[in-house]
C-alpha positions as CSV (number, residue, x, y, z in Angstrom):
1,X,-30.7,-3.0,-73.2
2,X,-33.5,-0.3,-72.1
3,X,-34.7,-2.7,-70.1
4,X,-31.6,-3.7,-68.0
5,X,-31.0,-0.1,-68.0
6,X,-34.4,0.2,-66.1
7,X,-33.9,-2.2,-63.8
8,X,-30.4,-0.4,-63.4
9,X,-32.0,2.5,-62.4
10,X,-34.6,1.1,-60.3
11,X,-31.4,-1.2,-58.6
12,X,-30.0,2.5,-57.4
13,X,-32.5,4.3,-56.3
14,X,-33.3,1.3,-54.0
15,X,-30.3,1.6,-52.9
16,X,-30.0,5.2,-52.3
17,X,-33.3,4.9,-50.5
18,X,-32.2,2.1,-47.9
19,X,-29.0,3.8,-47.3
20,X,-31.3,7.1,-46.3
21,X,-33.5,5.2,-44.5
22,X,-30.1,3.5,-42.6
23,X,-28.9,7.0,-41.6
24,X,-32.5,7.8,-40.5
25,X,-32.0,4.5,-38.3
26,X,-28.8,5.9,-36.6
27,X,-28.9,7.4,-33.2
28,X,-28.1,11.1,-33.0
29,X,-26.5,12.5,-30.3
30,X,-25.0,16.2,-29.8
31,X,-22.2,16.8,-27.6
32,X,-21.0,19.9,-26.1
33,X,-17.4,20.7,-24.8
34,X,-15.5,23.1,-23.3
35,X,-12.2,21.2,-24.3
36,X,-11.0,19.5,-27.6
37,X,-10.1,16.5,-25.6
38,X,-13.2,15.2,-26.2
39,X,-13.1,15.8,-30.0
40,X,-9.8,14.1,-29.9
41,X,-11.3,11.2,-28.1
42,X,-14.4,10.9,-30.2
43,X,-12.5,11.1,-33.8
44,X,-9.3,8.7,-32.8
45,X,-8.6,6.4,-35.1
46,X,-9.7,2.6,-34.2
47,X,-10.4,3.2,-30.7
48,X,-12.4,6.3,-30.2
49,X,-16.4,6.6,-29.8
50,X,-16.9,7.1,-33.3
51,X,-15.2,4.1,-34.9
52,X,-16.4,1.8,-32.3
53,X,-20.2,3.3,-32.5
54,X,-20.9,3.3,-36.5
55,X,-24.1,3.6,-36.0
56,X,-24.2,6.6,-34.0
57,X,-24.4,10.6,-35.8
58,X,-22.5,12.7,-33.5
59,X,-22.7,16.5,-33.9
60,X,-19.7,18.6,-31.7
61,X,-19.5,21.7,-30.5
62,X,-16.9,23.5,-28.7
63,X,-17.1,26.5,-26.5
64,X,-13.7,28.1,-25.1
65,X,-14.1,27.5,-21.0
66,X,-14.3,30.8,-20.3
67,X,-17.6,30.7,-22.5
68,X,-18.9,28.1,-21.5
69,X,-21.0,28.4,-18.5
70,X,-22.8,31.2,-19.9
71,X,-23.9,29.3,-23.4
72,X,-24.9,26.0,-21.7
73,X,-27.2,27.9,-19.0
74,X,-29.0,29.7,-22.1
75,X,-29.4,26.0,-23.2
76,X,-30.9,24.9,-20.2
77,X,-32.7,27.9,-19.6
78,X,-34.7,28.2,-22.6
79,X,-34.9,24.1,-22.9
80,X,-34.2,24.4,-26.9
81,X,-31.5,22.5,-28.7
82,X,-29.4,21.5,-25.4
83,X,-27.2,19.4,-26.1
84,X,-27.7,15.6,-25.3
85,X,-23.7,15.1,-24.0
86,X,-22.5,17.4,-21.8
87,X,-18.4,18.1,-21.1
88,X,-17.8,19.7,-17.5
89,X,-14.8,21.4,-16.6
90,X,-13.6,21.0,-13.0
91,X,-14.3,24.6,-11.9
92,X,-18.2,24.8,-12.9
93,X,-18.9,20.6,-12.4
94,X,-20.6,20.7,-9.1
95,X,-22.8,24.0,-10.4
96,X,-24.5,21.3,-13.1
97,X,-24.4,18.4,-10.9
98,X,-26.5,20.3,-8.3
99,X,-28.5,22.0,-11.3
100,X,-31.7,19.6,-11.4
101,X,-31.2,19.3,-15.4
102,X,-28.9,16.2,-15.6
103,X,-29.7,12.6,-16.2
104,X,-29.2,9.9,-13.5
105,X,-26.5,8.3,-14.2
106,X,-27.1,5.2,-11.3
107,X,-27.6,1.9,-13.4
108,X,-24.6,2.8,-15.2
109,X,-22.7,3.3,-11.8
110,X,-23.5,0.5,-10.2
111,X,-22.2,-1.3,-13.3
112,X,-18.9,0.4,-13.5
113,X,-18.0,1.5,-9.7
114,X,-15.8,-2.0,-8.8
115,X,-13.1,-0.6,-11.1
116,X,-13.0,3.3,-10.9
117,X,-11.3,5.5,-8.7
118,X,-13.2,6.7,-5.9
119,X,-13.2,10.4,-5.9
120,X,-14.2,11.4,-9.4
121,X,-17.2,9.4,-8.6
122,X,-18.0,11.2,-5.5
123,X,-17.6,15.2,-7.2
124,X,-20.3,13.9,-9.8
125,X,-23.1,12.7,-7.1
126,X,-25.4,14.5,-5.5
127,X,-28.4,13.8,-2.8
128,X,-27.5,10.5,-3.6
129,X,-27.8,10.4,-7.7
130,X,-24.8,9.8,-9.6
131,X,-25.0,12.6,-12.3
132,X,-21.9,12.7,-14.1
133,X,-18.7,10.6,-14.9
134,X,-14.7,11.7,-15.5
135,X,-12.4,9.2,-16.8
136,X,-9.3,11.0,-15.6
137,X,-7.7,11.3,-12.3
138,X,-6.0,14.8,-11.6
139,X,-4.4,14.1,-7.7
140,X,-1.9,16.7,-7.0
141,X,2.4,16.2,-5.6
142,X,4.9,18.1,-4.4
143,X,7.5,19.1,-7.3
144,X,11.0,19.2,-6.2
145,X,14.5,20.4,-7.3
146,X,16.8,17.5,-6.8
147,X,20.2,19.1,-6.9
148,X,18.9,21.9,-4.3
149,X,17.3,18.8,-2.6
150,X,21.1,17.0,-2.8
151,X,22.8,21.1,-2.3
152,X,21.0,21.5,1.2
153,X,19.6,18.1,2.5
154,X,22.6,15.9,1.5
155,X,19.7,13.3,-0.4
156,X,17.2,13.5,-3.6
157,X,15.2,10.6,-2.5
158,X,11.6,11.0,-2.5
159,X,11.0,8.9,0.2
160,X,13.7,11.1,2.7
161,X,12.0,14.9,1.1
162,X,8.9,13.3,2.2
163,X,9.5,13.1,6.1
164,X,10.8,16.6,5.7
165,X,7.5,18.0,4.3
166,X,4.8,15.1,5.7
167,X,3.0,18.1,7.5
168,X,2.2,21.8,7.3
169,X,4.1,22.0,10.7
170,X,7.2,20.0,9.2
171,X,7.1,22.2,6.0
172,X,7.0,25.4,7.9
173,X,10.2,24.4,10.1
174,X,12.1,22.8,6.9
175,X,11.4,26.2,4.8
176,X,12.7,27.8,7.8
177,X,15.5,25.4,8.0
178,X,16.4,25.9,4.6
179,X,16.1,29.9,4.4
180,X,18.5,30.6,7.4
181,X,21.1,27.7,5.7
182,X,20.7,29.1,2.4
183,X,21.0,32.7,3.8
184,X,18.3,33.7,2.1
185,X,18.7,32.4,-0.9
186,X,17.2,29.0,-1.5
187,X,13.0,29.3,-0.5
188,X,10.6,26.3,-0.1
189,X,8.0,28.4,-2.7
190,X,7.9,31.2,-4.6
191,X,4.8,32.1,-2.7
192,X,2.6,30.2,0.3
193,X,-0.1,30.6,-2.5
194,X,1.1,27.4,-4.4
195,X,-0.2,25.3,-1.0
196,X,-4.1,26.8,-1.0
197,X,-4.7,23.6,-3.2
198,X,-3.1,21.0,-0.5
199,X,-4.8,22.8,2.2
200,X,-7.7,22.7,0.6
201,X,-7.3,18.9,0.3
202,X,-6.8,18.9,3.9
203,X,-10.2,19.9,5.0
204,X,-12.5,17.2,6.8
205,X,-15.3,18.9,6.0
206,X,-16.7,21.4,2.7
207,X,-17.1,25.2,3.1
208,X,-20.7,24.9,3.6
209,X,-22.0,22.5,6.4
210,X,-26.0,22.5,7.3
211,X,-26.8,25.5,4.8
212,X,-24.1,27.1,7.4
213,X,-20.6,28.6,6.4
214,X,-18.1,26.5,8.0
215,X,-13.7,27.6,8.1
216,X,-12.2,24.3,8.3
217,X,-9.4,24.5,10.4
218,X,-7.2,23.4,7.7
219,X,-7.7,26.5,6.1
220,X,-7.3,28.3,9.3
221,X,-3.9,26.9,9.0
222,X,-3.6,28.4,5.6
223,X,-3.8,31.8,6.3
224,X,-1.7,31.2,9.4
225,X,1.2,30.1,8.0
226,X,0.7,32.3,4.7
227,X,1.4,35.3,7.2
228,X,4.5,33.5,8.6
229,X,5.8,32.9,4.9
230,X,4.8,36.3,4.2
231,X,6.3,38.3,7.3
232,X,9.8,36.1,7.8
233,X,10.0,36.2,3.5
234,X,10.2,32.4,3.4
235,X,9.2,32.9,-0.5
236,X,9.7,35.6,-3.0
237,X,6.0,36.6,-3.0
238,X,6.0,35.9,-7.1
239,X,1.9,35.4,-8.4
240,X,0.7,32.0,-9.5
241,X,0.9,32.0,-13.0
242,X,3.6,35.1,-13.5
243,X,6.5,35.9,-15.3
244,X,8.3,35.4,-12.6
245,X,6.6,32.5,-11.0
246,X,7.5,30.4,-14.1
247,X,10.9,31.8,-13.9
248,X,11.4,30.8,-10.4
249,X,11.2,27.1,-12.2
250,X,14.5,28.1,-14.1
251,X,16.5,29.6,-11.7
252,X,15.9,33.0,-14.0
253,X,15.0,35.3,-10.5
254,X,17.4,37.4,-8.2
255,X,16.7,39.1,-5.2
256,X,16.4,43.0,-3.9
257,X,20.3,42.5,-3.7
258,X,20.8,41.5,-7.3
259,X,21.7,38.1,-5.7
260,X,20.5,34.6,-7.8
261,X,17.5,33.1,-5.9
262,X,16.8,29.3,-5.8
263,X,13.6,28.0,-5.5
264,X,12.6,24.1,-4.3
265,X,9.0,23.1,-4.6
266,X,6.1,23.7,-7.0
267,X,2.7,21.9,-5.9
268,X,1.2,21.0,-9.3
269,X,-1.3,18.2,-10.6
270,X,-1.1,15.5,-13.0
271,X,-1.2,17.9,-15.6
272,X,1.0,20.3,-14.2
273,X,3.6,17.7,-15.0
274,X,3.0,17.7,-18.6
275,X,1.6,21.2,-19.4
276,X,3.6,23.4,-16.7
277,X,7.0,22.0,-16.0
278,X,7.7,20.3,-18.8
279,X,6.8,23.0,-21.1
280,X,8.1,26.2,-19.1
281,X,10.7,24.7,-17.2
282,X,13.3,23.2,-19.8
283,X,15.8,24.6,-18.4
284,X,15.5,22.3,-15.5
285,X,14.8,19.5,-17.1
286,X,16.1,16.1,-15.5
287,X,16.3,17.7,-12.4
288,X,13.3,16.9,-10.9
289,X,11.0,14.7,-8.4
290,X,8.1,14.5,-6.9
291,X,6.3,13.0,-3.4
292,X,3.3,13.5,-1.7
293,X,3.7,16.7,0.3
294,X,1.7,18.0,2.9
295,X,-1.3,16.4,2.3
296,X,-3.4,14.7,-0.6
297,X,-5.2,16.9,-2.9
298,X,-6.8,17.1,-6.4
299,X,-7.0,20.2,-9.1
300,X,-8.6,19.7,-12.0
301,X,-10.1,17.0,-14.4
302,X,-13.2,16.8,-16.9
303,X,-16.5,14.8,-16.5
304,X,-19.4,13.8,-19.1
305,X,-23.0,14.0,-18.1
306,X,-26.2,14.2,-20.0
307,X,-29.1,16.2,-20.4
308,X,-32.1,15.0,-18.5
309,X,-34.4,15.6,-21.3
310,X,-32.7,14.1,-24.2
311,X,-34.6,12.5,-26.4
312,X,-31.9,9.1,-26.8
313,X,-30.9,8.7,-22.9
314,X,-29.6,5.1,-23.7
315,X,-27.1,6.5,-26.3
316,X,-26.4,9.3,-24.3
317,X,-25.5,7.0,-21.4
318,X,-23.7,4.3,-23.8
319,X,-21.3,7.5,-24.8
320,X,-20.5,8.1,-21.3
321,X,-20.0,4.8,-20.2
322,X,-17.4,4.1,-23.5
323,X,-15.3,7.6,-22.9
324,X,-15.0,7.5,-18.8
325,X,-15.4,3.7,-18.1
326,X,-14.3,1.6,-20.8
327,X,-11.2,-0.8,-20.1
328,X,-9.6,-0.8,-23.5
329,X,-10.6,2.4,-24.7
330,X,-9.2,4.0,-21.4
331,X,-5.8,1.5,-21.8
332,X,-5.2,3.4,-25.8
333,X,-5.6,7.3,-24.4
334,X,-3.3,5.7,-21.3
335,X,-0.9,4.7,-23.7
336,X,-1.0,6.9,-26.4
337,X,-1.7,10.4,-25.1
338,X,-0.2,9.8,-21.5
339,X,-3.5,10.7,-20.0
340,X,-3.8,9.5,-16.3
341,X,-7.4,7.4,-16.2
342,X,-9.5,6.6,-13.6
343,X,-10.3,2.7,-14.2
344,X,-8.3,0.8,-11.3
345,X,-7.9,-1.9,-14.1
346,X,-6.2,-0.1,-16.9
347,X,-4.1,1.7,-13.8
348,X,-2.8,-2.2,-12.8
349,X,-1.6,-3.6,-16.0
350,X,0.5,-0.2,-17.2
351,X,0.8,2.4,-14.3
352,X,4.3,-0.2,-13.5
353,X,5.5,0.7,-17.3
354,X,6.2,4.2,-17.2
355,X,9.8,6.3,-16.2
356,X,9.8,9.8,-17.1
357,X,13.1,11.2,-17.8
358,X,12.2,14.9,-16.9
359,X,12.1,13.0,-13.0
360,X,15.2,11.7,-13.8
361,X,13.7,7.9,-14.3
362,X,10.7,8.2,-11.1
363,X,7.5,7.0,-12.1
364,X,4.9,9.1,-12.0
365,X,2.0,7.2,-13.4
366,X,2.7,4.9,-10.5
367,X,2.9,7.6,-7.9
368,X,-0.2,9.4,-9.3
369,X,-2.3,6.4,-9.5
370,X,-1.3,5.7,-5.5
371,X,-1.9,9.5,-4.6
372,X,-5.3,9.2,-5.9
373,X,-6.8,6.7,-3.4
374,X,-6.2,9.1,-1.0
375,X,-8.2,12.0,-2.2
376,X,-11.5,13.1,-0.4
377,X,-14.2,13.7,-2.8
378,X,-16.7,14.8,-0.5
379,X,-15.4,18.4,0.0
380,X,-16.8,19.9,-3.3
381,X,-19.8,22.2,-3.6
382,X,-21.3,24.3,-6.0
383,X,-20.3,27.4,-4.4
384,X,-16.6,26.6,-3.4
385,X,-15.5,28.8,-6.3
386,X,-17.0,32.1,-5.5
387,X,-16.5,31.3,-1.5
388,X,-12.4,31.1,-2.2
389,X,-12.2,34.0,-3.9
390,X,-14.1,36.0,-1.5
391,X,-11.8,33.8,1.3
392,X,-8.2,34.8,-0.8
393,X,-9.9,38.6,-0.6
394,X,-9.4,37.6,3.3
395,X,-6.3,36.0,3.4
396,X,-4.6,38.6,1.2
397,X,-5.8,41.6,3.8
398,X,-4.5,39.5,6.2
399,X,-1.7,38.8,5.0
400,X,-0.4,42.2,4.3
401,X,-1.5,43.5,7.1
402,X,-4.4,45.9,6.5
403,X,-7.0,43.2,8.9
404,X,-6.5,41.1,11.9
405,X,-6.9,37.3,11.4
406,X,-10.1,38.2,13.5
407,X,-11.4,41.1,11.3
408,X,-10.2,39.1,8.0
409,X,-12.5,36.0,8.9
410,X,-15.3,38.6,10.0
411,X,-15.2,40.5,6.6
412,X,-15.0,36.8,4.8
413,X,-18.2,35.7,6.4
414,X,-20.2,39.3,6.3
415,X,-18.5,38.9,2.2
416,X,-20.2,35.5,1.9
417,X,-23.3,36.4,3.5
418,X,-23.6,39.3,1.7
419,X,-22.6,37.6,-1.8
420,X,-24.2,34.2,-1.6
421,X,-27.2,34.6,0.8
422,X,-25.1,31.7,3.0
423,X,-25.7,32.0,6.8
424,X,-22.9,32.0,9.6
């Protein structure tokens, strides 16, 4: 009996020792996020990372966005404990793709490019490395009342609100069209503001050209036809993201005159759907479409890159490749979660298989998936952020009347100049 309870014994701590030795086998990878998408992406059950890569430790972290930036550059900075997978939000993507401390992601490109949306690839390369990955799409549309749509243009069908709005020019003279037949009371917008993202799309060529400033004359056309909103009160002048911007979405606003104001269009993105309209605009539900607009345009989105000096690249790369590229993976967070992916193949067999109700039966997987073919994704930069908000500076002195277009282009330039170090 002492003897079998030896061998017992012995039997275990075998055992215990080649299960240590088993986890001291496993890859180990840390992953850094500023969004719990990830997390949700990593941990689902039967389909994410972590069920499909047993042998694989994976240690998260999240950082609110508007911490992010500032903890991952004390990673990189110091070169300690950075993390080996990297989550990059659309605002501060191109910063870390033109940083110098991300792994080349070109074998696994080359592998993958036949069957992924175009654009996404494009905002991740740089001096011809591919540095990072997304395995979302986040084009943008034009949001539309359909009983205003029916009230003052006798039809609702996205195809006929199209040629009303299929340029800048045609939207200015509908919005005109439809303030003097509304007398006042149904605008285009709440403000011009909502179409800095459309024009933005509309460039032909990024804000800096030759280490040189360049206005594209799409956003010429901007602040043009922001002062025209502005001065013949085509829109209600409400602030993105206000009160009484959302409430424009629920017919909840009234003018100087106490009088119920209607308002036709939002311009949102794929996730605007889900996360603006459908949550802050109840009220309206059902009564809703969308088409193209002006012009294409993106907003938003999330890509994975890796730290150049992690110490399990292969893994690292393996992780990306499964969360942005993968076929079946990308079908389940499709299906499941309603999430709009990037892999032309997933987008064939189910974009044809959705109707949402809030649109009053239009598809917008299927409109989404078309809009994003048309997206240019060689217009971003790193220093697009802090160049627009020195440009809205411009356009709002403009606007208002305290510059001249002239004056408001020369104090955006001097501001850039002065700001960024960029030339004119």
């Amino acid at each position: 009996m002492k003897k079998f309870s030896t061998i017992l014994c012995m039997g275990l701590m075998l055992m215990a020792v080649s299960s240590l030795a088993a986890q001291d086998k496993k890859s180990k990878l840390s992953v850094l996020s500023f969004t719990d998408e990830i997390q949700l992406y990593l941990d689902a059950e039967g389909f994410g990372y972590k069920d499909t890569h047993p042998d694989v430790n994976v240690n998260y972290v999240h950082v609110p966005t508007d911490q992010f930036p500032e903890v991952l550059d004390a990673y990189l900075s110091s070169g300690k404990n950075v993390p080996d997978v990297i989550g990059l939000e659309d605002a501060f993507v191109r910063k870390y793709v033109e940083s110098g401390y991300l792994l080349p992601l070109d074998d696994l490109y080359k592998e993958v490019k036949s069957k992924m949306n175009d654009y996404p690839i494009k905002i991740g390369t740089y001096n011809g490395h591919v540095y990072a990955l997304s395995w979302d799409i986040c084009p943008g549309a034009m949001f539309y009342r359909r009983s205003l749509a029916k009230k003052y243009w006798g039809t609702d069908d996205p195809k006929e609100v199209q040629k009303k709005v299929a340029s800048f020019d045609s939207f200015l003279k509908t919005a005109r069209e439809l303030n003097k037949k509304s007398n006042g009371r149904c605008k285009m917008v709440s403000t011009f503001a909502d179409l800095f993202m459309p024009s933005r799309g509309a460039r032909k060529k990024p804000w800096v050209v030759d280490d040189k400033l360049y206005i594209d004359p799409a956003m010429e056309k901007y602040m043009e036809m922001y002062k025209i909103f502005y001065d013949e009160e085509l829109d209600i002048c409400a602030t993105m993201w206000s009160d009484f911007w959302y409430a424009g979405m629920n017919d909840y606003i009234v003018d100087q005159r106490n009088r119920p104001v209607e308002i036709m269009c939002y311009f949102l993105p794929t996730w605007g759907l889900h996360y603006v309209l459908e949550v802050d605009a109840t009220g309206t539900a059902g009564d809703w479409a969308m088409c193209t607009g002006p012009s294409s345009y993106r907003w938003g989105g999330t890509w994975l890159a890796a730290y150049k000096g992690t110490n399990n690249p292969d893994a690292a790369k393996e992780m990306i490749r499964y969360l942005t590229t993968d076929d079946k993976f990308l079908e389940n967070i499709a299906t499941r979660y309603g999430c709009y992916v990037g892999n032309l193949n997933v987008q064939k067999k189910i974009k044809d298989s959705f109707s949402s109700s809030y649109l009053a039966g239009q598809n917008p997987y299927k409109e989404f998936c078309e809009l994003a073919k048309k997206v240019n994704g060689n217009l971003d930069q790193a220093t697009d952020m802090d160049i627009e908000s020195l440009f809205s500076e411009a356009v709002t002195a403009y606007v208002t009347g305290a510059l001249s277009k002239k004056d408001a282009l020369v104090y955006f330039k001097q501001s850039v100049r002065k700001t960024l170090g960029i030339k004119y």
